[in-house]
C-alpha positions as CSV (number, residue, x, y, z in Angstrom):
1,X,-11.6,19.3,2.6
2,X,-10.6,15.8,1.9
3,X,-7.4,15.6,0.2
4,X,-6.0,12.5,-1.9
5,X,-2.5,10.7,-1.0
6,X,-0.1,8.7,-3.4
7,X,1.4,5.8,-1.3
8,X,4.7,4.0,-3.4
9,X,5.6,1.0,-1.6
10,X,7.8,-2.1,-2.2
11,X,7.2,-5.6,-1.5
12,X,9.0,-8.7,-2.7
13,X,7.3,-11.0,-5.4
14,X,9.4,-14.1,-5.6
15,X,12.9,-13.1,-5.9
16,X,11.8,-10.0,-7.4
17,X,11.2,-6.4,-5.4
18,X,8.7,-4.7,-7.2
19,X,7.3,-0.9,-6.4
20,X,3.4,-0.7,-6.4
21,X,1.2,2.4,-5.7
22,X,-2.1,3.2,-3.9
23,X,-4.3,6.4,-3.5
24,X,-6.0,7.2,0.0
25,X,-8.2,9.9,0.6
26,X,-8.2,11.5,4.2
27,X,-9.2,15.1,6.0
28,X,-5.8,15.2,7.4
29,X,-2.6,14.1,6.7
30,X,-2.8,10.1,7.3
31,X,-1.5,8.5,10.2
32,X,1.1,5.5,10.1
33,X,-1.8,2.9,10.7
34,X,-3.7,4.5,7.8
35,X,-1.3,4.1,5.7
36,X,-0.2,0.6,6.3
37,X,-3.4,-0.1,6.4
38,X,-4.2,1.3,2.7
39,X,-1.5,-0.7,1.9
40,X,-2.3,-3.8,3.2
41,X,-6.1,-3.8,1.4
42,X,-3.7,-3.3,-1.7
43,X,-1.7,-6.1,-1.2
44,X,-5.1,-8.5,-0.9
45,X,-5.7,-7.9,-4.7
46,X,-2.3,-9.1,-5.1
47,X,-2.9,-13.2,-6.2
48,X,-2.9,-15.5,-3.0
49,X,-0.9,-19.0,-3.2
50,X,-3.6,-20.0,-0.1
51,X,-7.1,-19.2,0.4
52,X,-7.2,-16.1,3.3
53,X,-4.1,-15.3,2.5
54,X,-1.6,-12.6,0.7
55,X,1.1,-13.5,-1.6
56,X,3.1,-10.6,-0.1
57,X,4.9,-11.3,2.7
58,X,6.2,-7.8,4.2
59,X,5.9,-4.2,2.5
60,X,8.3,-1.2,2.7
61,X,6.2,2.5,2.1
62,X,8.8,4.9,0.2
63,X,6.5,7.5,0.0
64,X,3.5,9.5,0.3
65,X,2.7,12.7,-1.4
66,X,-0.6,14.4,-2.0
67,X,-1.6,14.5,-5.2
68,X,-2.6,18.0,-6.6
């Protein structure tokens, strides 16, 4: 049964920190690379100062929690 995960994560945006969330859904409990990389696809929606590139830099997860 597949079960859906709230990942909170932090990245910075200028001299700002700011706290952004993304769902992931997954048979089992999500591994550290799919996590990062749910993050990471989140991150490209984020606006890009280059083409082929992010705006964000680096990323800090602070949670994940299934979400009933």
């Amino acid at each position: 049964m597949s079960v859906t995960y709230k990942i909170t994560y932090e990245h910075r945006d200028g001299n700002e920190t700011r706290s952004e969330e993304v769902l992931l859904q997954s048979d089992t409990e999500p591994t550290q690379d799919e996590i990062y990389d749910a993050v990471r696809r989140d991150t490209a929606r984020l606006s890009s100062p280059k083409p082929g590139t992010t705006a964000v830099a680096g990323f800090s997860v602070i949670a994940v929690v299934p979400v009933p």
